[in-house]
C-alpha positions in Angstrom: 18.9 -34.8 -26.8 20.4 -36.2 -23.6 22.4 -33.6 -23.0 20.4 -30.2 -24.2 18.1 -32.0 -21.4 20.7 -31.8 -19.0 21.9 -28.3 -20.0 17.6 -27.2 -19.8 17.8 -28.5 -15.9 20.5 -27.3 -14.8 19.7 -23.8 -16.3 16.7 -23.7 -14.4 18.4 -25.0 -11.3 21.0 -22.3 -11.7 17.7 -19.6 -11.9 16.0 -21.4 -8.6 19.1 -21.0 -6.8 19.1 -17.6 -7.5 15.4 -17.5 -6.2 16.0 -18.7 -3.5 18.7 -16.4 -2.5 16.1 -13.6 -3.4 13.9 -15.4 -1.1 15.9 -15.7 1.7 17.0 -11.6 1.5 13.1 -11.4 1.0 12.8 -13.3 4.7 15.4 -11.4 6.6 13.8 -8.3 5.2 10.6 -9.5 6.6 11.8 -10.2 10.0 13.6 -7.0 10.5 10.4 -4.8 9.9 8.3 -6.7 12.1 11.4 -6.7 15.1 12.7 -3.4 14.4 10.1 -1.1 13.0 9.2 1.3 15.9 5.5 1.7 17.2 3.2 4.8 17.2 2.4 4.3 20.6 6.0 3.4 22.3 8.0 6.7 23.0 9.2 9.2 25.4 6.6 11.9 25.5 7.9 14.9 25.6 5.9 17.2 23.5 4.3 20.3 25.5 1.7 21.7 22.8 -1.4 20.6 21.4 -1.8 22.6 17.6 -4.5 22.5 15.9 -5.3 19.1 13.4 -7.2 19.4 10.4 -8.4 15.8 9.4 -9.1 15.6 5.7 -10.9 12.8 4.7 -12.5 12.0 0.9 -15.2 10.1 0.5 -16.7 8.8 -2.8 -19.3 5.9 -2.7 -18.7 5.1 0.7 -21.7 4.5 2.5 -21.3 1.2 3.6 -18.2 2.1 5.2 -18.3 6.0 6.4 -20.3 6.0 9.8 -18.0 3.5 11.4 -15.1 5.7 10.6 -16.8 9.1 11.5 -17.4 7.6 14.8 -13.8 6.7 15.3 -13.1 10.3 14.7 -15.3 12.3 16.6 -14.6 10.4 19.7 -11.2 11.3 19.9 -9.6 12.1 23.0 -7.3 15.1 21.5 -9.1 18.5 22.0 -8.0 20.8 19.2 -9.0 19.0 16.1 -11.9 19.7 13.0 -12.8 16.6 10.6 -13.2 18.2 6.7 -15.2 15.5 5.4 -15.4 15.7 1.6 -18.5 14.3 -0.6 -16.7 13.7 -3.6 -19.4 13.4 -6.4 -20.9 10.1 -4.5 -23.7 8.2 -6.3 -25.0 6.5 -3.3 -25.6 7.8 0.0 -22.1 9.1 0.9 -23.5 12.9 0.8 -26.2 12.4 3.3 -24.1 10.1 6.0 -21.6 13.5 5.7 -24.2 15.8 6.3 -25.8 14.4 9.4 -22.6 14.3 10.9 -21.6 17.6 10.4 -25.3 18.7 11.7 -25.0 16.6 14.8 -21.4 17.7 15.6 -19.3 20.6 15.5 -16.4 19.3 14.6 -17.6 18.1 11.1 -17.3 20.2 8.1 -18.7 18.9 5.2 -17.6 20.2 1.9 -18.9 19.0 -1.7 -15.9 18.8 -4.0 -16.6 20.7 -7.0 -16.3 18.6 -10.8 -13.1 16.9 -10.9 -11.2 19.1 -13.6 -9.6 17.4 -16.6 -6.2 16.0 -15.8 -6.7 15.6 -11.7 -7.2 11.9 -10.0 -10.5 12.1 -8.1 -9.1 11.2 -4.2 -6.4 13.9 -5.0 -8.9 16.5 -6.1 -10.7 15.4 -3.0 -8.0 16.7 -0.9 -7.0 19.5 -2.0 -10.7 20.6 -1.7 -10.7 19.7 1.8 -7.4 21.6 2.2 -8.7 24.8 1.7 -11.2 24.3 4.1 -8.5 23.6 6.6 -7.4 25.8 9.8 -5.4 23.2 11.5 -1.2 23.7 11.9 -1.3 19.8 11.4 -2.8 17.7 8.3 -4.1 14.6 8.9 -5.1 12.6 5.9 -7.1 9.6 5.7 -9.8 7.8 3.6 -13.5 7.0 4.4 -12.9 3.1 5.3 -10.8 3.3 8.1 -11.1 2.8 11.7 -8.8 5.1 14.6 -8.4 4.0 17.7 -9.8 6.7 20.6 -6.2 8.2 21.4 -4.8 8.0 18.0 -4.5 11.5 16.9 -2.8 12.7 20.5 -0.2 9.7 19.6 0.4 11.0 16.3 1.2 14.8 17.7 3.0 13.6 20.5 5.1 11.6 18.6 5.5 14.5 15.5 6.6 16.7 18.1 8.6 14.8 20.5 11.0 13.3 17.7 10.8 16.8 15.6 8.8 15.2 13.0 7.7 16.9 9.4 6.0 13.9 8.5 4.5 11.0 10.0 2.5 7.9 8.3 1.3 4.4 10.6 1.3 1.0 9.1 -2.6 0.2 9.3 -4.2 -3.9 10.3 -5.1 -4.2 6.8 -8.6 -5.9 6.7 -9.7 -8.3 4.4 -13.5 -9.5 3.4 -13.0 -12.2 0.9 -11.4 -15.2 -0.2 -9.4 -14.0 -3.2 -8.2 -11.0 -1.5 -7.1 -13.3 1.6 -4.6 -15.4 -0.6 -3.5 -12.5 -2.5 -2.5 -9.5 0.4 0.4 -12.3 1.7 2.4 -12.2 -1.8 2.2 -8.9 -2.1 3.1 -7.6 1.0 6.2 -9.9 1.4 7.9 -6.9 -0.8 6.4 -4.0 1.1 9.6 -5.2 3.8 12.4 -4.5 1.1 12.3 -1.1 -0.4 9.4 0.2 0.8 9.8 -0.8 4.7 9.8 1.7 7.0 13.2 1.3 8.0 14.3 2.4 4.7 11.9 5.3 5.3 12.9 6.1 8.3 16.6 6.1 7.3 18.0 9.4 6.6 20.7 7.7 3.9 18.0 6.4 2.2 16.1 7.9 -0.5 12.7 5.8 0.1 9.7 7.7 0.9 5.9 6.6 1.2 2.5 7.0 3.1 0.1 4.7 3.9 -3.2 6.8 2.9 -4.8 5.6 5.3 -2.7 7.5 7.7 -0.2 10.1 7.3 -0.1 13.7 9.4 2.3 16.1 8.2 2.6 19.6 9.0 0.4 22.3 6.8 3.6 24.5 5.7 5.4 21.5 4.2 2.5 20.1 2.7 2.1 23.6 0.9 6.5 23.5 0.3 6.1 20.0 -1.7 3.0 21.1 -3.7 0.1 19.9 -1.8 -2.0 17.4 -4.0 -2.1 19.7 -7.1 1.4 18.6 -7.1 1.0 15.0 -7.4 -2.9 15.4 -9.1 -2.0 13.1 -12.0 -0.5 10.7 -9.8 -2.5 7.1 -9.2 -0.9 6.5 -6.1 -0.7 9.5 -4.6 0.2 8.8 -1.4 3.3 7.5 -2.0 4.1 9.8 -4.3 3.7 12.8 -1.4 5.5 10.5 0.8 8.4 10.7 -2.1 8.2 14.3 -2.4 8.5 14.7 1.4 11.7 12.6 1.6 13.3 13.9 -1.7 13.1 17.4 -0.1 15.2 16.6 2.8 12.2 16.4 5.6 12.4 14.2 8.7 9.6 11.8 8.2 9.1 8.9 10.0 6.9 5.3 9.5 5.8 3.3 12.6 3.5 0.7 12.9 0.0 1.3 14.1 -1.8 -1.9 13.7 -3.3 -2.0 16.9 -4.5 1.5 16.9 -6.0 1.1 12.7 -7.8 -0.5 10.4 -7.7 0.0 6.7 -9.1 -2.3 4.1 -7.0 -2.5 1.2 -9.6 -4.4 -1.4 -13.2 -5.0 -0.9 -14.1 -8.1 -3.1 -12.5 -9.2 -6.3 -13.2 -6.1 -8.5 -11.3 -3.8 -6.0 -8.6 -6.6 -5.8 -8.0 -6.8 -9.4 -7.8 -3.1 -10.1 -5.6 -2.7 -6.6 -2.8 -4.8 -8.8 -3.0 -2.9 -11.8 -2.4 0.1 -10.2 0.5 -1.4 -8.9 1.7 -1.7 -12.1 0.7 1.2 -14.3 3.0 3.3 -12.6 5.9 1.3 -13.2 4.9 1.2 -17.2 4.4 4.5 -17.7 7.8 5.6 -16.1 9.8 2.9 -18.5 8.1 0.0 -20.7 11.1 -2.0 -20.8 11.6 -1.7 -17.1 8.3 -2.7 -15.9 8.2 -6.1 -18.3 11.7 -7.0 -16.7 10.0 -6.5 -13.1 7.0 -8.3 -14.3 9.1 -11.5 -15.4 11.2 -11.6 -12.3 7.8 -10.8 -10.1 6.8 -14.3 -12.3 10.0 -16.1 -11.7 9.9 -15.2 -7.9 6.4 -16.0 -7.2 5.2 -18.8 -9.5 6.7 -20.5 -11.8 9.1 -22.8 -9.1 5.9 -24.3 -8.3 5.3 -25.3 -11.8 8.8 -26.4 -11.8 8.1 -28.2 -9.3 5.3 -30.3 -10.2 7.0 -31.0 -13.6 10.0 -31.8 -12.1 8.1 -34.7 -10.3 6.3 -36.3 -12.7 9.2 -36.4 -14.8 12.0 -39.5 -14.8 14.5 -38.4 -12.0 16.9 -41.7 -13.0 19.4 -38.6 -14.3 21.3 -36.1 -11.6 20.7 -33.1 -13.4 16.5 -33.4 -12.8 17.0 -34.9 -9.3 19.0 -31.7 -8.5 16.1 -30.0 -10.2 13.2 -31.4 -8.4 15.5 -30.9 -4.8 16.3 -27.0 -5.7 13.2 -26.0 -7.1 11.2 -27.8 -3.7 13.5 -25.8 -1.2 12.7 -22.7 -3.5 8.7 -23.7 -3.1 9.3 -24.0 0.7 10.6 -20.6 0.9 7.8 -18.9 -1.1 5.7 -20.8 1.6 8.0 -20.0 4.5 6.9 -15.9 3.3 3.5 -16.8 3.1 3.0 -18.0 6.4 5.0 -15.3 7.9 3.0 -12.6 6.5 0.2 -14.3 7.0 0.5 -14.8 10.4 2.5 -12.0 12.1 2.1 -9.3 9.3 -2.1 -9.7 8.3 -2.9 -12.1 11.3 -4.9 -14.2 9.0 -5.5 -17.9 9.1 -2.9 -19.6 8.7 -5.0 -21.8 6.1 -4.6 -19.0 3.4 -0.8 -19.4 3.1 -1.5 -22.7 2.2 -2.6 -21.1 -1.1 0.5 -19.3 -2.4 0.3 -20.7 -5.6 -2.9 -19.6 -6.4 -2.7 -16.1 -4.5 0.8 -15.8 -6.7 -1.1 -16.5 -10.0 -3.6 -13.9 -9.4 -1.1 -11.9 -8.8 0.9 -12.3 -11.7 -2.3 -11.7 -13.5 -3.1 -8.7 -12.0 0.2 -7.3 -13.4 0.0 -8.5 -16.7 -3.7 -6.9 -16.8 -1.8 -3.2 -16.0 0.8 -3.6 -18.2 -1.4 -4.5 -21.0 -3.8 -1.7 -20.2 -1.1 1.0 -19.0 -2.1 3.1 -22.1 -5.4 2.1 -22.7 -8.5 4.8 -22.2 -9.7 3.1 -19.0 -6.5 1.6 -18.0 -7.6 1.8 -14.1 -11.6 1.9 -12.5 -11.4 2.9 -9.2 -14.1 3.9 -7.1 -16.7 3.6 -10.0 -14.7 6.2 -12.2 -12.0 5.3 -15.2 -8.6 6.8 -15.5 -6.3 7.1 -18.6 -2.9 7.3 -17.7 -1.8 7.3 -21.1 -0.3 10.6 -21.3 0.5 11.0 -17.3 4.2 10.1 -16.3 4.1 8.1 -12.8 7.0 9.1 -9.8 4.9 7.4 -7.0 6.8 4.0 -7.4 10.2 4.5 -8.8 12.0 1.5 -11.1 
């Protein structure tokens, strides 16, 4: 018994050390983005022309939400842009808040999206409704809860055109509102700096591509050259998935960090948190089953279970080696997971540093999260999001690739 104890510990040590090795790469990863991931707003200007930007922004239930970014928009300081504001089948006052605007100034066109047709997600419907209300050279896309700085949009021109740019997409300050979402954002984001950083985006060699939907600018005849939304309509996350297509078809695109110039919220309370996670993982199901359960299992090994280990490890006898060398690895391994947490925390969401302190917790919830998708993948309502269900049961996903 003695020694299939011994053999147990040190099998689990072996795993922790491999942890923490994923933990450390996880950590380096972390520090390059934030050190070497170039800002919107530091280049060498020289672009000489000012075309034409059509914003498109969808809006569905947004009323709480929609003045505050309206008001970023139509107080920018670039000249030659229109704002296509899109009411897309809201059940609150989102219609109303649209039409003011676009009574009160010239820039706003409102447009009521026709019924979603069978088969389309509703932002992506959204946007290709706006689209065809568009006149601008440049597409700028956007969503209803977020907040631009004054000069944002002549940064974004001026920094397409000075580098040659096809595409362009800024890391947002993502805003949080409640406790759950507070401990959860850090976990997650720890592995937005591996695959899908922007310096892998912004590396030519690479194949990564994404945008942050809450903003990307592009220009309209590439947009139209990669399928516009109709060519992603099934897709849940279709913002990475255009960011994909843009990459994939040998465009310069580029990813800079915009924090300071704008806000996004990326969950609202709990509800929006929880469905946020499973459409993290639907995806990733419906592309390959097996796949996704092996990411799910070493998303649990990585994120919780070395604190469980832990606390076992320290209630049990320690007289032997094997669980002393236990208890040490599996408390370095915890101290990494925290050593993440408080990095995000602090230099990538500039939250409290109090809410690293929960890591455990914010990694249980997310391991939930993902459990919830994969068990739901192919249910009828597998995803809500913005008070409609989606079925994704007979929809392949290429937005997050395994």
């Amino acid at each position: 018994m003695d020694l299939l104890a011994d053999i147990f510990n040190y099998s689990l040590t072996a795993i922790l050390i491999g942890i923490c090795g994923a933990w450390i790469f996880l950590i380096k990863s972390m520090i390059d983005s934030f050190r070497l991931t170039p800002y919107l707003d530091r280049f060498e200007n020289t672009s000489k022309i000012n075309p034409k930007v059509s914003i498109i922004l969808p809006a569905r239930n947004e009323e709480e939400f929609i003045e505050k970014c309206l008001d970023s928009l139509v107080n920018q300081d670039y000249k030659n842009y229109e704002i296509i504001v899109i009411d897309d089948s809201s059940e609150d006052n989102t219609g109303k808040i649209i039409s003011k605007y676009a009574e009160k100034y010239d820039k706003v066109i409102a447009v009521t999206a026709r019924p979603k047709p069978e088969g389309w997600m509703g932002k992506n419907w959204a946007c290709m409704e706006g689209y065809n209300k568009a006149t601008g050279e440049l597409l700028l896309f956007t969503d209803a809860d977020t907040k631009h700085a004054k000069n944002v949009i002549t940064l974004a021109v001026s920094h397409l055109n000075s580098f040659s740019l096809d595409a362009l997409s800024a890391i947002p300050k993502m805003l949080t509102f409640d406790f759950w979402t507070n401990i959860t954002l850090p976990m997650i984001s720890t592995f937005l700096h591996t695959r899908f950083s922007a310096l892998n985006v912004n590396n030519p060699s690479k194949k990564t591509g994404y945008f942050f939907g809450s903003f990307f600018i592009l220009k309209k005849t590439i947009y139209q050259e990669i399928g516009m939304h109709e060519g992603v309509k099934h897709e849940i996350i279709e913002d990475g998935a255009l960011g994909k297509k843009v990459k994939e078809s040998g465009y310069k695109m580029k990813m800079v960090r915009g924090e300071h110039l704008i806000e996004a919220i990326w969950a609202r309370d709990k509800n929006t948190l929880w469905n946020a996670l499973k459409r993290l993982m639907v995806p990733l199901y419906l592309q390959s089953g097996k796949i996704a359960i092996g990411i799910f299992f070493a998303i649990v090994f990585l994120l919780f279970i070395p604190f469980p280990i832990f606390t076992i490890s320290t209630i049990l006898p320690t007289e032997t080696i094997p669980t002393k060398i236990l208890c040490i690895t599996s408390a370095i391994t915890c101290i990494l997971i925290y050593l993440g947490a408080v990095i995000e925390v602090k230099i990538g969401l500039k939250l409290k540093l109090a809410y690293a302190v929960f890591a455990p917790l914010g990694s249980l919830v997310v391991v939930l999260g993902f459990l919830s998708g994969l068990l739901q993948a192919k249910k009828t309502s597998a995803v809500t999001w913005r008070g409609r269900s989606y079925s994704m049961k007979d929809h392949s996903q290429s937005s997050i690739s395994v």
